[in-house]
C-alpha positions as CSV (number, residue, x, y, z in Angstrom):
1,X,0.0,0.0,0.0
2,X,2.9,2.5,0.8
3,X,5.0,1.2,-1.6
4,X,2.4,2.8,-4.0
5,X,1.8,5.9,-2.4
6,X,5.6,6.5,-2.2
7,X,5.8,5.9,-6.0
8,X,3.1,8.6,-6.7
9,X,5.0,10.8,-4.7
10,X,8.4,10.6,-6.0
11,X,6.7,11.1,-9.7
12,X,5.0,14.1,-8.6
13,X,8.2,15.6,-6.9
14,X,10.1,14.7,-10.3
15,X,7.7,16.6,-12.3
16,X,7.5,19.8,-10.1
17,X,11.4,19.8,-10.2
18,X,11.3,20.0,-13.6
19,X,8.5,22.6,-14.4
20,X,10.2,26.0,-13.6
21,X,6.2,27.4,-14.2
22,X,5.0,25.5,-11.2
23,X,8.3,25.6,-9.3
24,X,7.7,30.0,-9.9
25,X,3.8,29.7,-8.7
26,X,4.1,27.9,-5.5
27,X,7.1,29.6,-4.5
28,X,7.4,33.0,-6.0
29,X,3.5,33.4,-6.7
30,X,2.6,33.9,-2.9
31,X,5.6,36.0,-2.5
32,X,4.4,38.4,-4.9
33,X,0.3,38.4,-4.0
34,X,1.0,38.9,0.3
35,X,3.7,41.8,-0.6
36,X,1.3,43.2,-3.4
37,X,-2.0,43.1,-1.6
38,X,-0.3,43.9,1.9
39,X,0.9,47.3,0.7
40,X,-1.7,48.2,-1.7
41,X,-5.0,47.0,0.8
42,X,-3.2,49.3,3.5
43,X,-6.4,51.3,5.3
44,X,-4.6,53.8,7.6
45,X,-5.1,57.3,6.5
46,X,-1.2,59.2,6.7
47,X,-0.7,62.1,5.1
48,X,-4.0,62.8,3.7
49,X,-3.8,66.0,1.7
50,X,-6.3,68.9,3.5
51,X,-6.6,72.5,2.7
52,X,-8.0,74.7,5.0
53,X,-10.5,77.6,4.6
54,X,-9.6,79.9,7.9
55,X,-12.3,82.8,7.7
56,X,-11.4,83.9,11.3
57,X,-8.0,84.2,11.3
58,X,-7.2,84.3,15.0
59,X,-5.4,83.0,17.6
60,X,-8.0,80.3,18.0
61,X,-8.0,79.2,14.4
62,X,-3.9,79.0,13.8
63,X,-3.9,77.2,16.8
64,X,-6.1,74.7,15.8
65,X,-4.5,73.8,12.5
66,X,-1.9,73.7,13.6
67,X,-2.9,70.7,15.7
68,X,-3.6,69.8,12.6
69,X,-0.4,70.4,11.0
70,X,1.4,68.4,13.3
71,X,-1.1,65.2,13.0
72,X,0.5,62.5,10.8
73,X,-3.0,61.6,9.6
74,X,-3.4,64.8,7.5
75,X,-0.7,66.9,5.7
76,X,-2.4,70.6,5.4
77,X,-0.9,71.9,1.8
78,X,-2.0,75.7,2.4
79,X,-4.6,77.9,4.1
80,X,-7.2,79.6,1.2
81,X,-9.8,81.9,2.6
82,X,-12.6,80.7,0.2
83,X,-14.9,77.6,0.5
84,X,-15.3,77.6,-3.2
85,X,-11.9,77.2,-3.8
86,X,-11.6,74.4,-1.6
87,X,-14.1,72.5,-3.4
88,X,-12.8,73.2,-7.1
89,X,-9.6,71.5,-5.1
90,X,-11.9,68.8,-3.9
91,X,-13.3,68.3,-7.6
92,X,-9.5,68.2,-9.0
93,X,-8.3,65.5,-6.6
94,X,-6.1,68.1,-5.9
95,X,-7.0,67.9,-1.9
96,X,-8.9,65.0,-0.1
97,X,-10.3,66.9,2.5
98,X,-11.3,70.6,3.9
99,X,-11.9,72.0,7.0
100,X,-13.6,75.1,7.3
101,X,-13.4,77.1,9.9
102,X,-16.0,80.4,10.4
103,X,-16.0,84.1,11.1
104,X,-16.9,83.6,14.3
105,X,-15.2,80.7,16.0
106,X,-12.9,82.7,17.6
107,X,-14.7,84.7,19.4
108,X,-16.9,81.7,20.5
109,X,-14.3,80.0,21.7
110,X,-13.4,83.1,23.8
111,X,-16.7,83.8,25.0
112,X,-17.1,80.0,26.3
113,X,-19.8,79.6,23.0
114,X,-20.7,76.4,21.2
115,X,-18.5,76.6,17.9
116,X,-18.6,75.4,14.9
117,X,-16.5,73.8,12.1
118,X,-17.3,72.1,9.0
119,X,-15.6,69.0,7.7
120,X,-15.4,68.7,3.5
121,X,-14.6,65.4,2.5
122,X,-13.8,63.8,-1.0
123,X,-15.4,60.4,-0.5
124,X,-15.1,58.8,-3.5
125,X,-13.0,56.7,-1.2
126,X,-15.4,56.0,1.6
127,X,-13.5,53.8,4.0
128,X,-10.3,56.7,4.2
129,X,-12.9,59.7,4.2
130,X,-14.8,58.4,6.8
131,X,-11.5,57.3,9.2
132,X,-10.4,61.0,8.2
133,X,-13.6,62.3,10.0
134,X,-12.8,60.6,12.4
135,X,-9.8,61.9,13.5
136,X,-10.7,65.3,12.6
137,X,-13.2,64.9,15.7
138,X,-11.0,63.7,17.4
139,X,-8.2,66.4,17.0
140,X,-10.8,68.8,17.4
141,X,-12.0,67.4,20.8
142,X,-8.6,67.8,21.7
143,X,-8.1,71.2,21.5
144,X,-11.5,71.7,23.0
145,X,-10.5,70.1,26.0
146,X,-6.7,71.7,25.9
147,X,-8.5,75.0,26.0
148,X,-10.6,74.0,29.0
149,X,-8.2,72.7,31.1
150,X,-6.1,75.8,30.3
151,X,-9.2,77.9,32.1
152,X,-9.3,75.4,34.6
153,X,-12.6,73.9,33.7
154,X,-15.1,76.5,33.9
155,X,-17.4,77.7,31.0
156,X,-20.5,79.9,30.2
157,X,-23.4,77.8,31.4
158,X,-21.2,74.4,31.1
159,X,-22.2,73.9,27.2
160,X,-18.9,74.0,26.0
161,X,-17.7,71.4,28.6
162,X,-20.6,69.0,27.4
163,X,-20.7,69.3,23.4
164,X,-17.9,69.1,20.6
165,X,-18.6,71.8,18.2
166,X,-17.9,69.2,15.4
167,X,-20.8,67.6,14.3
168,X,-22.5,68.5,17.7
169,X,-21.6,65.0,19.0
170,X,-21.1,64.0,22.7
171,X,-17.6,64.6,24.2
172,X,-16.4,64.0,27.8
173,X,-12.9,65.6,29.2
174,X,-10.7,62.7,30.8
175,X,-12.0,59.2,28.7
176,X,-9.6,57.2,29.4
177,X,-8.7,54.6,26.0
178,X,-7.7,50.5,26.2
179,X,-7.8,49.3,23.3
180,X,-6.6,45.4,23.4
181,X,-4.5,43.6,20.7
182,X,-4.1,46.1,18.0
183,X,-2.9,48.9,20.6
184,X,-2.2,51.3,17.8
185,X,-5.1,50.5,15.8
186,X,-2.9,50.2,12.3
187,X,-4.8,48.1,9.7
188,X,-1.5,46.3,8.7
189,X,-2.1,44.2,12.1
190,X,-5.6,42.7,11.3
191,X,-5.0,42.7,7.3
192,X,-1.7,40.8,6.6
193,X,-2.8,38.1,9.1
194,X,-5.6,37.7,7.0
195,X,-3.7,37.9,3.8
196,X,-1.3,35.3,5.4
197,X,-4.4,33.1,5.6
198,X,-5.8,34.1,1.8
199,X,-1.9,33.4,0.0
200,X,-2.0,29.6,1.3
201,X,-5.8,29.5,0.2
202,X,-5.5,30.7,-3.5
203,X,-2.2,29.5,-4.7
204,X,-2.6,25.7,-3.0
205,X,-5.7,25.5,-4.9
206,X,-4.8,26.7,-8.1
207,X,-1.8,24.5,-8.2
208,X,-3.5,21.2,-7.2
209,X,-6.8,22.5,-9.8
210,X,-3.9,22.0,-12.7
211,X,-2.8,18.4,-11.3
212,X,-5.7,16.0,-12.9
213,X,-6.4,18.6,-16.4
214,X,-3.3,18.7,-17.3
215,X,-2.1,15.1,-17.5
216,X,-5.9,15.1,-19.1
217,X,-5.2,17.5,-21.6
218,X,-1.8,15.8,-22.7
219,X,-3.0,12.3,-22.6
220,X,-0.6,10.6,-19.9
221,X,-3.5,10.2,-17.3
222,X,-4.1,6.8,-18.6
223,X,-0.5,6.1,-16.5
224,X,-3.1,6.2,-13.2
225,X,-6.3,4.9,-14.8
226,X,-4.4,1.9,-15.9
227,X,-2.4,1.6,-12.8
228,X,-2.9,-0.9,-9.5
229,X,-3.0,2.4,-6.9
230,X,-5.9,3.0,-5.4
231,X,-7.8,6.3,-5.9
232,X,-7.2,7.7,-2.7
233,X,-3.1,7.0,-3.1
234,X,-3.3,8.9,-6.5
235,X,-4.7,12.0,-4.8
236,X,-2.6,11.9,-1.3
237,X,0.5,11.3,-3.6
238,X,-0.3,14.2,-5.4
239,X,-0.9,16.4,-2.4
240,X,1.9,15.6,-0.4
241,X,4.9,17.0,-2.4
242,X,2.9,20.0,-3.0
243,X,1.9,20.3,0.4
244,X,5.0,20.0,2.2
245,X,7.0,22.9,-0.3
246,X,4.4,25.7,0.1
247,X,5.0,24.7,3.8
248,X,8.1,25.9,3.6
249,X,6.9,28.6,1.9
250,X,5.2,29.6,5.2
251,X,8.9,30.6,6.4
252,X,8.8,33.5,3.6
253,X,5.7,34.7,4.0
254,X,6.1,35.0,8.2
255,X,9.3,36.8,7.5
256,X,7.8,39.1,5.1
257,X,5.1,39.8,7.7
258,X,7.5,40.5,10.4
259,X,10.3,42.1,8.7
260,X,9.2,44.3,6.2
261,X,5.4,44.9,7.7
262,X,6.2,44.8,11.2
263,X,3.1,43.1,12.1
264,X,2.4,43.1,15.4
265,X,3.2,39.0,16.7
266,X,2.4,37.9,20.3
267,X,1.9,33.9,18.8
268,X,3.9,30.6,18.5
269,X,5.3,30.6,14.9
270,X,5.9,26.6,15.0
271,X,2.1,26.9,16.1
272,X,1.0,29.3,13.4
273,X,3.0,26.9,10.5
274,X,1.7,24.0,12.1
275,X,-1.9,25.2,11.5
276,X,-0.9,26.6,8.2
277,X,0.3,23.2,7.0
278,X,-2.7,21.7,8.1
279,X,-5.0,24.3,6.3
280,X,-2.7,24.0,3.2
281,X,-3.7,20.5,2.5
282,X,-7.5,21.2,3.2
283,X,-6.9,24.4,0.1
284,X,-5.1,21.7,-2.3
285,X,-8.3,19.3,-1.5
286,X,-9.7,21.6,-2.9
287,X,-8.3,22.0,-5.9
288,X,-7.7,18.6,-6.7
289,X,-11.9,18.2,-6.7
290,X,-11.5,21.0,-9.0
291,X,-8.7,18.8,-11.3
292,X,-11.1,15.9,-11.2
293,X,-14.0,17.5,-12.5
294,X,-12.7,19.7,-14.9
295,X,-11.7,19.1,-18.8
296,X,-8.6,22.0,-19.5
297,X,-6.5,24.1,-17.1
298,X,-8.4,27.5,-18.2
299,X,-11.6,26.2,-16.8
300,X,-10.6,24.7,-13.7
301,X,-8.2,28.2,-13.4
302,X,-11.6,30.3,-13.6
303,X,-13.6,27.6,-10.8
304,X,-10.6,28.1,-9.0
305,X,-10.8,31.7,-8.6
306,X,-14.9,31.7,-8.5
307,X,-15.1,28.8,-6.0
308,X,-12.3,29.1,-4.1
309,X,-10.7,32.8,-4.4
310,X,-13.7,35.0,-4.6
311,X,-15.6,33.1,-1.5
312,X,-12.3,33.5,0.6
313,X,-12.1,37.3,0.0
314,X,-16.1,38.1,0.9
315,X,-16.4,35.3,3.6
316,X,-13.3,34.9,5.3
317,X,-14.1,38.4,7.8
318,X,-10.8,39.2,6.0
319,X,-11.9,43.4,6.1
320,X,-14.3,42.6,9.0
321,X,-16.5,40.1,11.0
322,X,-19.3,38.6,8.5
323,X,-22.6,39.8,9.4
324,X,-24.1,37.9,11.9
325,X,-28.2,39.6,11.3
326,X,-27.4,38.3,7.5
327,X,-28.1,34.3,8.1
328,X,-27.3,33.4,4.2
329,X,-23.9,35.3,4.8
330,X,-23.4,33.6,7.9
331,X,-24.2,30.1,6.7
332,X,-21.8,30.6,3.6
333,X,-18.8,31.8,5.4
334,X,-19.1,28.5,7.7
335,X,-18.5,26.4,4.3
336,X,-15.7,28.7,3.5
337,X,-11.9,27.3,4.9
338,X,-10.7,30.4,4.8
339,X,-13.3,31.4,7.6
340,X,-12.0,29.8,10.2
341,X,-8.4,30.1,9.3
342,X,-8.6,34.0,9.3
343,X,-9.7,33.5,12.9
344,X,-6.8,31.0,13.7
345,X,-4.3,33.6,12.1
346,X,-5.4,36.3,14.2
347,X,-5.2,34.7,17.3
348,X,-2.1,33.4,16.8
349,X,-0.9,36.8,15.5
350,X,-2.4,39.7,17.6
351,X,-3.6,37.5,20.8
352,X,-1.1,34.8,21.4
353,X,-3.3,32.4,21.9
354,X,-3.4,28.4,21.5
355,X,-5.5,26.3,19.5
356,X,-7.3,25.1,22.3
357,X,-8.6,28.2,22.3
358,X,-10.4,27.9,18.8
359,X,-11.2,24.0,19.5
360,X,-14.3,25.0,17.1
361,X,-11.9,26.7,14.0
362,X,-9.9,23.4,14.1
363,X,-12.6,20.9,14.4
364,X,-14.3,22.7,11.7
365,X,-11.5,22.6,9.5
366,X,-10.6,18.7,10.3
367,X,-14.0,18.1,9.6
368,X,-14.3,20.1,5.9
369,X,-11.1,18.3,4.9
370,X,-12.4,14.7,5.6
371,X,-15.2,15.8,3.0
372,X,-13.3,17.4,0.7
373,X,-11.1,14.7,0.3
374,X,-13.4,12.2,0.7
375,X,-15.5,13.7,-2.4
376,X,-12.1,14.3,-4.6
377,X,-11.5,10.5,-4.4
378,X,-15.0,9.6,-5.0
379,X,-15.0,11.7,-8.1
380,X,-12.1,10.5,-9.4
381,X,-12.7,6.4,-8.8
382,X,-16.0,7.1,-10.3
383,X,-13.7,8.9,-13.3
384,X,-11.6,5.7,-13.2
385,X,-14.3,3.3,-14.0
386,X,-15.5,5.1,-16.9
């Protein structure tokens, strides 16, 4: 019985020695697609270009930008005195947000008043236009509260100590901030961890999707239909090799993460790869049910990317936590690896934690690779008898 796996293996391993094309996707490939996405999916807002429309011109006002000025969120270009302007800059592209400031806020502000500022921004990018609103308010609250500890906490009436004058929303002096895991709130922390998670999901697959098709398309699949191996040592001799050298390929991607990233790690690395071989396995399953099914490499490229890719991306929580009052989405993402893998990732990432503590993600995953395999080597004895 091993005698015959082990000969499927060593003709696999011969084969991907010799193919610099595969040899290039399951080593460089993943390389290439966590350094690519990981810098251009990047969701912190640095340097966003602002202009600001001062109408008061005062202490108050200068002040204030220059809180601004010296935020590394926002890079103010200059200081125009007319909202027009600003949004002909806002049209161009030229600026990506505006903060206007009116005649009177000065003199509000001295008189203990409710001011007011308006925010202009270019949202044509709505995830950075909404984080820069964000930490406009919060710059502004800043100052508010800098100004009323500098009178020692006393006010007209006690309305300025009770309301920001942006967006009239609730403010308190004091809040004190704990924010657990991703101290610094940077997206890199959450997003390459997931990334990490999508790499060994899309490349596994597409690699093992090629395995069946193409000895298909070139004729030398009748080397296993004629053979004595059983179905299911065809399909673990196939996965093995490729399985155990985008393993390795783990090392890479974990340095790339850690080196040039800087993601924050608090985890077990031999703990994260062990999970990682595990869950690349389950992806080339995967594939492999794809190879079995399919008749040329294009099509079981595009099921690949349909089935496997697109799914992973939308119901992995790669960009945040599916939505639980949305049962369909909910009930996809729990047939989706990738789901439970994202969660592993993190935890082993940003928490530090065990497997133990996701006893659910792993038995989930065990579970979904049983049936995956179980169906790629039902497909392909039924294939066999044909």
């Amino acid at each position: 019985m091993f005698k015959r796996l082990w000969a499927v293996i060593l003709k696999e391993t011969r084969e991907f020695v010799r193919d610099p094309l595969y040899v290039s996707l399951v080593v460089i490939g993943p390389i290439l697609m966590l350094v690519m996405f990981g810098y251009g999916m990047d969701m912190d807002v640095e340097e966003l270009h602002m202009v600001a429309v001062d109408h008061d011109n005062s202490e108050y006002s200068r002040e204030l930008l220059e809180k601004f000025q010296h935020d590394n969120t926002f890079l103010l270009q200059e200081t125009i005195y007319s909202t027009a302007q600003a949004e002909e800059m806002l049209k161009a592209a030229e600026a990506r947000f505006a903060l206007v400031i009116p005649p009177d806020f000065g003199s509000k502000i001295s008189r203990g008043e409710q001011a007011e500022l308006e925010a202009l921004a270019e949202a044509t990018y709505t995830t950075q236009a909404q984080t820069a609103l964000g930490y406009a308010e919060a710059i502004a609250q800043q100052y508010l509260d800098q100004i009323w500890r500098r009178r020692g906490g006393e006010g007209s009436g006690g309305e300025s100590s009770g309301e920001s004058w942006l967006r009239g929303l609730p403010f308190s002096i004091g809040l004190q901030h704990n924010v657990w895991f991703n101290p610094d709130l940077e997206s890199k922390n959450y997003l390459i961890p997931g990334l990490y998670a999508i790499v060994l999901t899309y490349f596994p697959a597409v690699i093992a999707s090629f395995m069946f098709v193409r000895e298909r398309e070139t004729g030398t699949d009748l080397n296993y239909l004629a053979s004595t191996a059983q179905p299911w040592e065809i399909v673990f001799g196939k996965a093995i090799p490729y399985g155990l050298v985008v393993s390795l390929v783990q090392f890479v991607l974990a340095a790339i993460a850690l080196g040039i990233f800087q993601v924050r790690f608090q985890g077990s690395l031999l703990l994260l790869f062990l999970a990682g071989t595990f869950y690349i396995f389950c992806t080339i399953g995967l594939g492999l049910f794809i190879s079995v099914l399919c008749r040329t490499q294009i099509s079981a490229l595009i099921i690949t990317v349909v089935a496997v890719l697109l799914p992973s991306f939308m119901y992995s929580g790669l960009y945040g936590p599916v939505a639980p009052d949305e049962p369909l989405a909910l009930a996809i993402s729990h047939l989706v690896p990738a789901y439970y893998f994202v969660t592993i990732c993190r935890g082993i990432f940003l928490k530090g934690l065990g497997l133990t503590y996701y006893a659910f993600e792993v038995a989930a995953l065990f579970v979904l690779t049983l049936f995956i395999y179980g169906v790629a080597i039902s497909a392909f004895s039924k294939r066999r008898k044909k």
